[in-house]
ModelCIF file with pLDDT and N, C-alpha, C, O atoms, coordinates in Angstrom:
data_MODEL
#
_entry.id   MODEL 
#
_entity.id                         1 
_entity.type                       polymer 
_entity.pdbx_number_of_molecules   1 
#
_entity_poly.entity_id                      1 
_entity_poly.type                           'polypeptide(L)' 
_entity_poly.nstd_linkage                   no 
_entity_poly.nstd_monomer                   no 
_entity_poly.pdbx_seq_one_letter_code       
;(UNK)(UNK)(UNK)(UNK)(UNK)(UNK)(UNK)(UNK)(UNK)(UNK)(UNK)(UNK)(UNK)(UNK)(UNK)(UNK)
(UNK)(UNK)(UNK)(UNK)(UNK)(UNK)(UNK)(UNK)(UNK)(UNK)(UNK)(UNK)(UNK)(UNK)(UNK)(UNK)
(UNK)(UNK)(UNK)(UNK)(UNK)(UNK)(UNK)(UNK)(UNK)(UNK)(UNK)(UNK)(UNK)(UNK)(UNK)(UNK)
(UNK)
;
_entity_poly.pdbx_seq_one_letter_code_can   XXXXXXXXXXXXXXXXXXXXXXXXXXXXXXXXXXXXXXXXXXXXXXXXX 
_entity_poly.pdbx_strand_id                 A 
#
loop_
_entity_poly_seq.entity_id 
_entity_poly_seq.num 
_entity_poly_seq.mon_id 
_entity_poly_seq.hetero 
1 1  UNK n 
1 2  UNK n 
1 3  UNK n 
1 4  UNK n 
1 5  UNK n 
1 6  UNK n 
1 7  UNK n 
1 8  UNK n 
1 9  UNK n 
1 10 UNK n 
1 11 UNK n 
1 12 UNK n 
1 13 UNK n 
1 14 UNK n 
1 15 UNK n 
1 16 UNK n 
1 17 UNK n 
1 18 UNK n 
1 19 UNK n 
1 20 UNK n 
1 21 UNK n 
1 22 UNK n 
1 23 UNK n 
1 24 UNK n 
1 25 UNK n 
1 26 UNK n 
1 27 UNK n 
1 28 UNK n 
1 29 UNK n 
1 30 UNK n 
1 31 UNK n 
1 32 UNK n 
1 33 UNK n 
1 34 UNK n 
1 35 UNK n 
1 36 UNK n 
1 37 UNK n 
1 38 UNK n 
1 39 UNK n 
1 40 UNK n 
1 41 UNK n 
1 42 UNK n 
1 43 UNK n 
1 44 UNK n 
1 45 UNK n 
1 46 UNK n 
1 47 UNK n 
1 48 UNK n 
1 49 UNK n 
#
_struct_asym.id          A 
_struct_asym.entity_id   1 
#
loop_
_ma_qa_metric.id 
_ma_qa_metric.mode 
_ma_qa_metric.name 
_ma_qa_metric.software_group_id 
_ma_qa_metric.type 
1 global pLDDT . pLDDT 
2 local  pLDDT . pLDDT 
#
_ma_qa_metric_global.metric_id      1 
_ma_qa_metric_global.metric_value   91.18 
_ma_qa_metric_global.model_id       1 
_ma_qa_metric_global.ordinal_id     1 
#
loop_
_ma_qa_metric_local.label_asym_id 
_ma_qa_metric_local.label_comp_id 
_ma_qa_metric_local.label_seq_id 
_ma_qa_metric_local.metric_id 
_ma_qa_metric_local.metric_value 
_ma_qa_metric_local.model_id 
_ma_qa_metric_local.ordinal_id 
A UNK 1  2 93.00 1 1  
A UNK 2  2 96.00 1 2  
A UNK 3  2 97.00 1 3  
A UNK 4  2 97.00 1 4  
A UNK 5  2 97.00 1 5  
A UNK 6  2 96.00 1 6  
A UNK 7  2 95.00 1 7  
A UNK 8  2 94.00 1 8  
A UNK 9  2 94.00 1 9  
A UNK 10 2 95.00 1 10 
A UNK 11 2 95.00 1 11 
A UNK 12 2 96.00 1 12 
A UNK 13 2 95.00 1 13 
A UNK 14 2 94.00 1 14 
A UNK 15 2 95.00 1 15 
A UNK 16 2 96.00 1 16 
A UNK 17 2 95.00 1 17 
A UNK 18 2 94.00 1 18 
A UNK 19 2 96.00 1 19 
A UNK 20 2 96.00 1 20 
A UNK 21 2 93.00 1 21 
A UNK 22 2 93.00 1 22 
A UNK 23 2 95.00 1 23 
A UNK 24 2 93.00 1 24 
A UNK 25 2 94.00 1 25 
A UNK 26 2 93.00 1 26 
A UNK 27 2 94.00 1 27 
A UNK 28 2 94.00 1 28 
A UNK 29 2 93.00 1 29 
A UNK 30 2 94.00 1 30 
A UNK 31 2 94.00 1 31 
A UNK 32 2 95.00 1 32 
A UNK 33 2 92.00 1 33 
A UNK 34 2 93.00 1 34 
A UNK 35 2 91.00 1 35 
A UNK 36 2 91.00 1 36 
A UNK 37 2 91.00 1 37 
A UNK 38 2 91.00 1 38 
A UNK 39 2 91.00 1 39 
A UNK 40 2 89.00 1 40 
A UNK 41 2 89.00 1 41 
A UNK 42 2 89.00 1 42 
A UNK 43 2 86.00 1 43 
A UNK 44 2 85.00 1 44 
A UNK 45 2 83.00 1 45 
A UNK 46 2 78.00 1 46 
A UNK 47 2 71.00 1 47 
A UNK 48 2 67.00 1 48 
A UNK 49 2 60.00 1 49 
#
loop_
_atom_site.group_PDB 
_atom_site.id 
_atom_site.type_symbol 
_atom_site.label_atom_id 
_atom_site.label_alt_id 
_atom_site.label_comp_id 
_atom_site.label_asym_id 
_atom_site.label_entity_id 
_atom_site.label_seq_id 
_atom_site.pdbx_PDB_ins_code 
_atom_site.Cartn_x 
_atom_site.Cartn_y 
_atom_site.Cartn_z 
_atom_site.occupancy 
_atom_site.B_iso_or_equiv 
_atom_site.pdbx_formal_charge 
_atom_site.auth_seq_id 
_atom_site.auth_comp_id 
_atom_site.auth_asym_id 
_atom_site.auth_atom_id 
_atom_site.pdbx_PDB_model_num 
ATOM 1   N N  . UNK A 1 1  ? -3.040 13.739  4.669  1.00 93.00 ? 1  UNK A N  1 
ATOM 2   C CA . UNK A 1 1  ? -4.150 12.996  5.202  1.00 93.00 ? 1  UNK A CA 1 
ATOM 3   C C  . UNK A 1 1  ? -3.660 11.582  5.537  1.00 93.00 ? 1  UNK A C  1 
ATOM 4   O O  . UNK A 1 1  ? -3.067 10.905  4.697  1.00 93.00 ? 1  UNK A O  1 
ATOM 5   N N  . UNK A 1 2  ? -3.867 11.231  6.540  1.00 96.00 ? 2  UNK A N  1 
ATOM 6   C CA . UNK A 1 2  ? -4.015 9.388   6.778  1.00 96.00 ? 2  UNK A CA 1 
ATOM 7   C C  . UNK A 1 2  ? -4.707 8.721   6.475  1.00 96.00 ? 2  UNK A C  1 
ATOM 8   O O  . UNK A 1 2  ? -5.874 8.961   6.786  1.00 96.00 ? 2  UNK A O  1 
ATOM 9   N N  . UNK A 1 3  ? -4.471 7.777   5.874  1.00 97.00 ? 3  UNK A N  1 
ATOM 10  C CA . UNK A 1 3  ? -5.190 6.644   4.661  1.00 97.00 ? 3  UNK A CA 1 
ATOM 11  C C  . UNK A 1 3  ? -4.844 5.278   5.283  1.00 97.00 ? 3  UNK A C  1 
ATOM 12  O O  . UNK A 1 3  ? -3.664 4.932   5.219  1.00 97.00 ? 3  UNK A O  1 
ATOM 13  N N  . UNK A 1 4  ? -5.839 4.364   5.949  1.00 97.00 ? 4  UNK A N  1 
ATOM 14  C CA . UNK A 1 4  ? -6.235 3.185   6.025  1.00 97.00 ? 4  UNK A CA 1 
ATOM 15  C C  . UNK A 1 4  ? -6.678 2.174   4.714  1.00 97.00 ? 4  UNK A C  1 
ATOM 16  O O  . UNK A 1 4  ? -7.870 2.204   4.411  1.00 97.00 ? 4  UNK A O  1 
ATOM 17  N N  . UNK A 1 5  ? -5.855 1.361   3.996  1.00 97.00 ? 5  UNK A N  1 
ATOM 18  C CA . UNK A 1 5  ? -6.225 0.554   2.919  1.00 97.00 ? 5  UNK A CA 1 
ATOM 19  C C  . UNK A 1 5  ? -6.033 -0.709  3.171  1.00 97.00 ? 5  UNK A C  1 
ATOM 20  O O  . UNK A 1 5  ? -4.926 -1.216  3.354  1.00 97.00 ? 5  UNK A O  1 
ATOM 21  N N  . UNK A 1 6  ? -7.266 -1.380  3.200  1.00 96.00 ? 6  UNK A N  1 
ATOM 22  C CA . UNK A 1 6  ? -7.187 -2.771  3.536  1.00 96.00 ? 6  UNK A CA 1 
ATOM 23  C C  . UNK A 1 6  ? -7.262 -3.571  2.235  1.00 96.00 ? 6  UNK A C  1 
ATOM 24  O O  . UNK A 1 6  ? -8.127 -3.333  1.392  1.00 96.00 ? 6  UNK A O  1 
ATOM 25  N N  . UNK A 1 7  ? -6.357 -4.504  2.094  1.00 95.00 ? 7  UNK A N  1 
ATOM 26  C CA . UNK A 1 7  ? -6.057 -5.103  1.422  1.00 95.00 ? 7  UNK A CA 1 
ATOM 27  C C  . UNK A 1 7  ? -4.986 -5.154  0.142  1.00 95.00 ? 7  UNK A C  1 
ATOM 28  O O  . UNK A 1 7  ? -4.799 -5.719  -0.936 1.00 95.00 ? 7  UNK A O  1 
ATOM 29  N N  . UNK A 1 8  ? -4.402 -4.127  1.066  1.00 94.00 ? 8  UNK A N  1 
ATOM 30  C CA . UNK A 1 8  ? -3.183 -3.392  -0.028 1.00 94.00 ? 8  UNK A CA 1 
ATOM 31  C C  . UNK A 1 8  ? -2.058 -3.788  -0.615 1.00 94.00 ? 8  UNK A C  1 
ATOM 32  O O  . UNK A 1 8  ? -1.340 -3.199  -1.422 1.00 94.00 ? 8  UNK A O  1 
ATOM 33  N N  . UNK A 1 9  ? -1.951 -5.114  -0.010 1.00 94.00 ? 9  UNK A N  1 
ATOM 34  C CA . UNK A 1 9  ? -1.012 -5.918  -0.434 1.00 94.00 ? 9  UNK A CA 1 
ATOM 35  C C  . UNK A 1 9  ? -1.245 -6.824  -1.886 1.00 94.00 ? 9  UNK A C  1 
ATOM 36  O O  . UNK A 1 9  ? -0.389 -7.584  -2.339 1.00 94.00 ? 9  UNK A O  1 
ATOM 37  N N  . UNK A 1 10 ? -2.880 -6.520  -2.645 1.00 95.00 ? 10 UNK A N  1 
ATOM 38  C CA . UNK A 1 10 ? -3.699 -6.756  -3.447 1.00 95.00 ? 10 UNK A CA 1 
ATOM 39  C C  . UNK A 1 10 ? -2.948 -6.405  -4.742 1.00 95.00 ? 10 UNK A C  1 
ATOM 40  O O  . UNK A 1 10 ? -1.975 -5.673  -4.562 1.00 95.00 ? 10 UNK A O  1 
ATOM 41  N N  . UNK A 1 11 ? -3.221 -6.812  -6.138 1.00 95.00 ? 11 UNK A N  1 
ATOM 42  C CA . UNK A 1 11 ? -3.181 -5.718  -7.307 1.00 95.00 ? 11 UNK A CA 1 
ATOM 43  C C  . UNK A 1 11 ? -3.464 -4.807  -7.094 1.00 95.00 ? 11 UNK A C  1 
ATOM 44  O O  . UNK A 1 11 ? -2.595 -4.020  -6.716 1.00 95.00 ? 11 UNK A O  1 
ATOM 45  N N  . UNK A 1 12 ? -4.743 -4.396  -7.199 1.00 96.00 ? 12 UNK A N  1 
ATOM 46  C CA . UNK A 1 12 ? -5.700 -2.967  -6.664 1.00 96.00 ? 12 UNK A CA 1 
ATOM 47  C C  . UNK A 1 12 ? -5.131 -2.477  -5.732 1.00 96.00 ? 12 UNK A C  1 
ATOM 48  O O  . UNK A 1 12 ? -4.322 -1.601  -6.037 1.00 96.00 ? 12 UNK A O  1 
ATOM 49  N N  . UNK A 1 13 ? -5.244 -2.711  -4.656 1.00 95.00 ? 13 UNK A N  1 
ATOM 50  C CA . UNK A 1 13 ? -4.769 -2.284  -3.223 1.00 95.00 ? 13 UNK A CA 1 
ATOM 51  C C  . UNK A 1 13 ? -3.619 -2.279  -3.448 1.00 95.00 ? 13 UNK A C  1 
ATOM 52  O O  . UNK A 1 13 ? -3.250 -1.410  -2.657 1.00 95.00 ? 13 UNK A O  1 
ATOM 53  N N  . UNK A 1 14 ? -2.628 -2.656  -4.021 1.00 94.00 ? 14 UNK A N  1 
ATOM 54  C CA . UNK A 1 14 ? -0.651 -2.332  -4.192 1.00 94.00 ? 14 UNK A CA 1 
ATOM 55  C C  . UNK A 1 14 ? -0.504 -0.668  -5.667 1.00 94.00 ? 14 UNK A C  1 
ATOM 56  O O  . UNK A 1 14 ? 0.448  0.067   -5.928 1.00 94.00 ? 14 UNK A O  1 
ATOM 57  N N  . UNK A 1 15 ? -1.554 -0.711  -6.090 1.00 95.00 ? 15 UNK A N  1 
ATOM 58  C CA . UNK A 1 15 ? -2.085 0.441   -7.367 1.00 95.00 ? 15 UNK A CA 1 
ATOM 59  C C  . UNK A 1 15 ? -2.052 1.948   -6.599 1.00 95.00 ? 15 UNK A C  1 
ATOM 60  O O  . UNK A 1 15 ? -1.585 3.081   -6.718 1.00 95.00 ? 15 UNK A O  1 
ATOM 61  N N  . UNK A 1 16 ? -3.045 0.965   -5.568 1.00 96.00 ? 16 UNK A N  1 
ATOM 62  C CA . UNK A 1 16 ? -3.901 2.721   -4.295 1.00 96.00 ? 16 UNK A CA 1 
ATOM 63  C C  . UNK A 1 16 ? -3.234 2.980   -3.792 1.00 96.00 ? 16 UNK A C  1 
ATOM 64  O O  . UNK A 1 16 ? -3.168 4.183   -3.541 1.00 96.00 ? 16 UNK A O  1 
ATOM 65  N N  . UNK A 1 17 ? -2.205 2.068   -3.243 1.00 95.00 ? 17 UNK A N  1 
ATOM 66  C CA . UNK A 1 17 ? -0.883 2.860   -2.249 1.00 95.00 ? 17 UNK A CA 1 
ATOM 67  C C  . UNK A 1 17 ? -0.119 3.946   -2.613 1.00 95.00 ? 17 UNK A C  1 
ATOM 68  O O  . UNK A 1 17 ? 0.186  5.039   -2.135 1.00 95.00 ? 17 UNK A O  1 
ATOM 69  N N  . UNK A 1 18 ? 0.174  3.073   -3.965 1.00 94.00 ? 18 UNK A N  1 
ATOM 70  C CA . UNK A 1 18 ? 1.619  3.707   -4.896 1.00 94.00 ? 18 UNK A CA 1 
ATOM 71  C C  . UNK A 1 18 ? 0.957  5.057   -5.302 1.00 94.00 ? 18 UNK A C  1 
ATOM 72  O O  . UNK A 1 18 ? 1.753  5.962   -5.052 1.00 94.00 ? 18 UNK A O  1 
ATOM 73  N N  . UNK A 1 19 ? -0.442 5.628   -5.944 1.00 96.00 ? 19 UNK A N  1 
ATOM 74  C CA . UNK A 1 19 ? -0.961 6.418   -6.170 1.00 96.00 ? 19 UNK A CA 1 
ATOM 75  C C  . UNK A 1 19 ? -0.802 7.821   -5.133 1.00 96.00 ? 19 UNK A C  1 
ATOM 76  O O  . UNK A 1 19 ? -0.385 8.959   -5.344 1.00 96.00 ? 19 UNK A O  1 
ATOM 77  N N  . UNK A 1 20 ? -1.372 7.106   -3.880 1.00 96.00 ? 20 UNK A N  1 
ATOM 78  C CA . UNK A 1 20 ? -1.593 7.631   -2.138 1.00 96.00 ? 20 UNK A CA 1 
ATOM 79  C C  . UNK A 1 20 ? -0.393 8.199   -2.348 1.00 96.00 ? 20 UNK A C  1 
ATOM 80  O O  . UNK A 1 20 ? -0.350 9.392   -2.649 1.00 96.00 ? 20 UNK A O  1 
ATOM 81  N N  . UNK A 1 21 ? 0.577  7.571   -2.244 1.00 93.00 ? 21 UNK A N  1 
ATOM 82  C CA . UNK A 1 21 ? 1.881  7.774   -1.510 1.00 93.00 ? 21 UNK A CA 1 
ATOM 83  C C  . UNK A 1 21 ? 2.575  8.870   -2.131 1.00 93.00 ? 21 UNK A C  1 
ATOM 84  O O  . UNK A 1 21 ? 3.317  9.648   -1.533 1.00 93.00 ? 21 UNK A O  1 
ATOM 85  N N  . UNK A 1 22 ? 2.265  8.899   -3.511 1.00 93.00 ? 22 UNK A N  1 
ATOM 86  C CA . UNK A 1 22 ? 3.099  9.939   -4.569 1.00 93.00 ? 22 UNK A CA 1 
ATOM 87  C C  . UNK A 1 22 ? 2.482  11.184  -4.305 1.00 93.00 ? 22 UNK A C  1 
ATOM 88  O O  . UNK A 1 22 ? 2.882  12.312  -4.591 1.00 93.00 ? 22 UNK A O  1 
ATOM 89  N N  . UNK A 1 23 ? 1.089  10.699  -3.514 1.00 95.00 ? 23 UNK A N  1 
ATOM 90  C CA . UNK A 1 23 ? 0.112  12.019  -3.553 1.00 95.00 ? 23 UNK A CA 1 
ATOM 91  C C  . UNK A 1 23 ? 0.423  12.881  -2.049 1.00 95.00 ? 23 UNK A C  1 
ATOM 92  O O  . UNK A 1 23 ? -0.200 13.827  -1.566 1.00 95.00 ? 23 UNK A O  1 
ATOM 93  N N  . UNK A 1 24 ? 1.626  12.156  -1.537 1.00 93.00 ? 24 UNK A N  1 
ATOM 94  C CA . UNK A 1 24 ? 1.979  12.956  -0.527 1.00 93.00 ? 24 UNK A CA 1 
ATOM 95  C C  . UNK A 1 24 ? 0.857  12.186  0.861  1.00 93.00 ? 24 UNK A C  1 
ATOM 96  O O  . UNK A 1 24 ? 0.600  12.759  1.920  1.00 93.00 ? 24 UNK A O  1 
ATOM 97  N N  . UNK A 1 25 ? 0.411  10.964  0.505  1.00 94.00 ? 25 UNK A N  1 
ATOM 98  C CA . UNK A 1 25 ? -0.340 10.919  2.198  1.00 94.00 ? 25 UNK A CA 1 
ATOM 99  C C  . UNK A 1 25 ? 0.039  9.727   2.898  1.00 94.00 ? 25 UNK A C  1 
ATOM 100 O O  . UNK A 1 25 ? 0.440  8.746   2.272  1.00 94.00 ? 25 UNK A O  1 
ATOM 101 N N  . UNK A 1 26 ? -0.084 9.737   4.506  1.00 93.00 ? 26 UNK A N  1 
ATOM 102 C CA . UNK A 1 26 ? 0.262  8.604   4.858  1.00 93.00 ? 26 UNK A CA 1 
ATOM 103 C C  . UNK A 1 26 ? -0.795 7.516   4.830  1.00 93.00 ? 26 UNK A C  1 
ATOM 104 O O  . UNK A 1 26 ? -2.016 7.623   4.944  1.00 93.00 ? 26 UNK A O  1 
ATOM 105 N N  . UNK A 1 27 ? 0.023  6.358   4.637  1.00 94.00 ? 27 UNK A N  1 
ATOM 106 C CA . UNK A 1 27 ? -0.990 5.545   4.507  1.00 94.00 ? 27 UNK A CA 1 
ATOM 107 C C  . UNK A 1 27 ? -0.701 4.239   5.099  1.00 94.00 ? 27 UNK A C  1 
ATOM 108 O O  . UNK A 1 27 ? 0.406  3.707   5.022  1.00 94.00 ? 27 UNK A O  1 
ATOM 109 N N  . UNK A 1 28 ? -1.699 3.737   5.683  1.00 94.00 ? 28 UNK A N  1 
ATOM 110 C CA . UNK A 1 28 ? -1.444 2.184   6.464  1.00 94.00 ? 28 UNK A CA 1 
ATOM 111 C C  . UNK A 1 28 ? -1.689 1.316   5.651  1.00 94.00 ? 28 UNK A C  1 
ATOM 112 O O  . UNK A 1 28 ? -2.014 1.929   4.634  1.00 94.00 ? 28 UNK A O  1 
ATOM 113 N N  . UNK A 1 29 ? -1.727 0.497   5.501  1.00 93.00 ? 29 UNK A N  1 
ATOM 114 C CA . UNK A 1 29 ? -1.581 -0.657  4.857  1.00 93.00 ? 29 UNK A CA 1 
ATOM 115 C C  . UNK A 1 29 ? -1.726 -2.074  5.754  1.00 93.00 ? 29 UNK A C  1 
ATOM 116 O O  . UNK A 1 29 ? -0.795 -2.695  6.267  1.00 93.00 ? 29 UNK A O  1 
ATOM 117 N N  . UNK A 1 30 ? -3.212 -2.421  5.800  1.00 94.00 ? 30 UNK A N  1 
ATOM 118 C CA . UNK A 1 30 ? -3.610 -3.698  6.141  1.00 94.00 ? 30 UNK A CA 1 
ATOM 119 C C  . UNK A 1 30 ? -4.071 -4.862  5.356  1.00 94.00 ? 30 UNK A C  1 
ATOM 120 O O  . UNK A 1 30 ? -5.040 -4.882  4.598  1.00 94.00 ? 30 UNK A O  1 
ATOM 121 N N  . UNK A 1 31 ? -3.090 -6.033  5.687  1.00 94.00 ? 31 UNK A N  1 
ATOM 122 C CA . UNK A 1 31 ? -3.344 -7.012  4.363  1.00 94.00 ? 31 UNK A CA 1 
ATOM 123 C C  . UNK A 1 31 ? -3.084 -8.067  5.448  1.00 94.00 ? 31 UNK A C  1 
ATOM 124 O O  . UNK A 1 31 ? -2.365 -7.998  6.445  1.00 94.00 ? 31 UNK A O  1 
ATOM 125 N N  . UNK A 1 32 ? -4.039 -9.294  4.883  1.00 95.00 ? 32 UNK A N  1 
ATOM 126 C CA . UNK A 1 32 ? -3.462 -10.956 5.832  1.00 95.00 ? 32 UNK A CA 1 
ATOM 127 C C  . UNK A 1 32 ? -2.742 -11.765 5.054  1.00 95.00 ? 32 UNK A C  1 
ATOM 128 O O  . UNK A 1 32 ? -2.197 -12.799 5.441  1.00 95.00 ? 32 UNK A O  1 
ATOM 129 N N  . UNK A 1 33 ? -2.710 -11.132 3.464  1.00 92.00 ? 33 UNK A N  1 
ATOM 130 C CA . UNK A 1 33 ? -2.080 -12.176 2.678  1.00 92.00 ? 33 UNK A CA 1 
ATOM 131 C C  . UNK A 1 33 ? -2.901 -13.497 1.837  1.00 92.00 ? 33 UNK A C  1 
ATOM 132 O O  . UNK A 1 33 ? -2.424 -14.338 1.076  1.00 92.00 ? 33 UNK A O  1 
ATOM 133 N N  . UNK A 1 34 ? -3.866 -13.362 2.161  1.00 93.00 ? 34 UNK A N  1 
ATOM 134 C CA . UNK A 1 34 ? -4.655 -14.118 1.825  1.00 93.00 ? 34 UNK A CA 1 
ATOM 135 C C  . UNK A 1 34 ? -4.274 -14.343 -0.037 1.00 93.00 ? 34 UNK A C  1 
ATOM 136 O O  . UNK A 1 34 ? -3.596 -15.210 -0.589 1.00 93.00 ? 34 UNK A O  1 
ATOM 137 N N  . UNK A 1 35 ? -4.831 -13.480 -0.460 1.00 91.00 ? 35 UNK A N  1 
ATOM 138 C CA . UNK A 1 35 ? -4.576 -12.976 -1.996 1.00 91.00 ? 35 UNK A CA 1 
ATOM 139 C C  . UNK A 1 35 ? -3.409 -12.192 -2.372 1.00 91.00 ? 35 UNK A C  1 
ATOM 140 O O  . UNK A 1 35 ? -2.820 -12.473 -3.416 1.00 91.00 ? 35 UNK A O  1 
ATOM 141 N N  . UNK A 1 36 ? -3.050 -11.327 -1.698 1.00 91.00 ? 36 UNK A N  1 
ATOM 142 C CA . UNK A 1 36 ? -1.845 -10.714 -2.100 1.00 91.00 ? 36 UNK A CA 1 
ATOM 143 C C  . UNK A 1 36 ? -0.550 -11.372 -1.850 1.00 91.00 ? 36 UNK A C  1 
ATOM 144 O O  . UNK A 1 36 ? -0.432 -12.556 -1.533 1.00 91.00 ? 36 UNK A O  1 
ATOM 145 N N  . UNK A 1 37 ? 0.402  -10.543 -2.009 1.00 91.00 ? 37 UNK A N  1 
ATOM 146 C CA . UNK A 1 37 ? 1.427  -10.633 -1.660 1.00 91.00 ? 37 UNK A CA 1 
ATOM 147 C C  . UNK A 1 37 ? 2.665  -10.089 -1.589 1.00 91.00 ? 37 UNK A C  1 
ATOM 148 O O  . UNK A 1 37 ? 3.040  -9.431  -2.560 1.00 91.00 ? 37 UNK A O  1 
ATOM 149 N N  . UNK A 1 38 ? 3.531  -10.244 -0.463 1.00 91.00 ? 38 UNK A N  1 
ATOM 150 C CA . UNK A 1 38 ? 4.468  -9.395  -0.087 1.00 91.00 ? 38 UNK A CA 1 
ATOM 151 C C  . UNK A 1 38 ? 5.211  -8.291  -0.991 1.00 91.00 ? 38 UNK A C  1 
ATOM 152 O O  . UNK A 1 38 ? 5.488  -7.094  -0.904 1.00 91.00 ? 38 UNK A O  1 
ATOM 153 N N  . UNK A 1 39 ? 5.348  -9.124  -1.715 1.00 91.00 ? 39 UNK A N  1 
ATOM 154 C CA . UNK A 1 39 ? 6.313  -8.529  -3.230 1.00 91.00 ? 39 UNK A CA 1 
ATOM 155 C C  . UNK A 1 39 ? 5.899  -7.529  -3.825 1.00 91.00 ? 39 UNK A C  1 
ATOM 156 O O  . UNK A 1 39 ? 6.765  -6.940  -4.472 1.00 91.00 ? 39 UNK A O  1 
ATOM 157 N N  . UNK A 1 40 ? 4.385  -6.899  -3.865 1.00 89.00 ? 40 UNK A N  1 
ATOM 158 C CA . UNK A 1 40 ? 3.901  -5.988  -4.354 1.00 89.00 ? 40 UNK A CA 1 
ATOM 159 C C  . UNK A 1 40 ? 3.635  -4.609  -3.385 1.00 89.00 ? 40 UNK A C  1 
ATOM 160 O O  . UNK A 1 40 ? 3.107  -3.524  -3.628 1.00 89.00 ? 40 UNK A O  1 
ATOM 161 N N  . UNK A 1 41 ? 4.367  -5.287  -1.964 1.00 89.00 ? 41 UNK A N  1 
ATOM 162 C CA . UNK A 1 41 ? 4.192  -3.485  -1.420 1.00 89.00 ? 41 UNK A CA 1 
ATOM 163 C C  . UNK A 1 41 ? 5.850  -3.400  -1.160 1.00 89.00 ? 41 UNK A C  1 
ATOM 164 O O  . UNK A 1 41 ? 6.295  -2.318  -0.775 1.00 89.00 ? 41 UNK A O  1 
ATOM 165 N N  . UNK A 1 42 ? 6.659  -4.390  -1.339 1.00 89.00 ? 42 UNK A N  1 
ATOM 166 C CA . UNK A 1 42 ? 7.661  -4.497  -0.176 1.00 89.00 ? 42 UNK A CA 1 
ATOM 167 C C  . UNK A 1 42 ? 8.214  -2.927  -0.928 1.00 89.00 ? 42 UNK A C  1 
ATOM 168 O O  . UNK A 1 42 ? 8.352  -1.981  -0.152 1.00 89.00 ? 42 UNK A O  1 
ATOM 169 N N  . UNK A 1 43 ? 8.454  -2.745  -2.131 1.00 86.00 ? 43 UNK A N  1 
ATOM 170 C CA . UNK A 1 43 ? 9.123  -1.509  -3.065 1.00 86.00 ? 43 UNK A CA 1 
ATOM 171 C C  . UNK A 1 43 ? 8.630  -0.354  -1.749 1.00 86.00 ? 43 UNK A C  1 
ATOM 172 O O  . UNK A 1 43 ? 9.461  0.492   -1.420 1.00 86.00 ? 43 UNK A O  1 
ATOM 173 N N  . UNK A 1 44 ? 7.482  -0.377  -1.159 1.00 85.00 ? 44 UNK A N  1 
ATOM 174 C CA . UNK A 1 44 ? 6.983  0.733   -0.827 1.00 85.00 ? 44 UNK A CA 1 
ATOM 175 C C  . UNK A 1 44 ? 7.120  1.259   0.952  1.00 85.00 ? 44 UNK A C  1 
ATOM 176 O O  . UNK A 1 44 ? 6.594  2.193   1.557  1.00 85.00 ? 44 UNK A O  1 
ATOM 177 N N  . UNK A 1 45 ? 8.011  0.245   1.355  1.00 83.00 ? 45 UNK A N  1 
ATOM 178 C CA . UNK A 1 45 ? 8.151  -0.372  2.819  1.00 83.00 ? 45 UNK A CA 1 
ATOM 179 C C  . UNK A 1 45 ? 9.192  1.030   3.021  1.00 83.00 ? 45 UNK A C  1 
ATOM 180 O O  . UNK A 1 45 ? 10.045 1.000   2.134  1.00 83.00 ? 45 UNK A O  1 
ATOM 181 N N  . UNK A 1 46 ? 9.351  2.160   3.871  1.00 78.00 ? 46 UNK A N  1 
ATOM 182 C CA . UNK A 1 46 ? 9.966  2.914   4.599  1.00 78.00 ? 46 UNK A CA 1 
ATOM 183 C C  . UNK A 1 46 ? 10.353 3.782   3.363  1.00 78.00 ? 46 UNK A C  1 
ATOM 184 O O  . UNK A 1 46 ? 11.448 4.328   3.235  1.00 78.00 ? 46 UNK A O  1 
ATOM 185 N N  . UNK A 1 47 ? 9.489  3.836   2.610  1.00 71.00 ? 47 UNK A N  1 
ATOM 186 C CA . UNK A 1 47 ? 10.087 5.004   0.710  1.00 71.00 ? 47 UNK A CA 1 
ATOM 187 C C  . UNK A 1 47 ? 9.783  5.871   1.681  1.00 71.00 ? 47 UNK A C  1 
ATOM 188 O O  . UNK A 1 47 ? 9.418  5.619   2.830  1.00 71.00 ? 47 UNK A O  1 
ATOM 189 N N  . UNK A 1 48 ? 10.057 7.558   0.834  1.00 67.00 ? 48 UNK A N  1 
ATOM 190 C CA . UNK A 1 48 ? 9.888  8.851   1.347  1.00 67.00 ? 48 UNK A CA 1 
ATOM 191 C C  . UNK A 1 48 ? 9.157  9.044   -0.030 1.00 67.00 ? 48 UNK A C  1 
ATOM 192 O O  . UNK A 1 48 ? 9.946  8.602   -0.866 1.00 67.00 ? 48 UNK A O  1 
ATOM 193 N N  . UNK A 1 49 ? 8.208  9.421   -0.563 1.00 60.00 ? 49 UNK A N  1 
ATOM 194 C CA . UNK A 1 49 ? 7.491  9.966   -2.256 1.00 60.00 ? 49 UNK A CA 1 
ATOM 195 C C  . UNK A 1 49 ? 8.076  11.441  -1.743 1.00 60.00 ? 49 UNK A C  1 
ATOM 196 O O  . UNK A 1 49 ? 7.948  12.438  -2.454 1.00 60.00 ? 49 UNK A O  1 
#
C-alpha cells in the first residue's frame, strides 16, 4: 500500500515510518521541518525493509 505521512520527520511521525516501512509499504514522507528533524528519518532515506 502507499502511505502519505505528514509530518514524519516528527517523533511520532519518524515512529510511523519505521513501523510502515518494516510492514512492507511505501511510504512518502512530508515534513517542512518546522519541529522535526532531519536526523530522525535520514536512517530511513533509500533502506529496502
Amino acid at each position: 500500500m502507499r502511505i502519505l505521512v505528514t509530518g514524519g520527520a516528527g517523533f511520532i511521525g519518524s515512529h510511523l515510518l519505521d513501523r510502515l516501512m518494516k510492514e512492507q509499504h511505501e511510504v512518502i514522507c512530508l515534513d517542512n521541518f518546522y519541529t522535526g528533524t532531519k536526523s530522525n528519518i535520514i536512517k530511513l532515506v533509500d533502506s529496502e525493509w
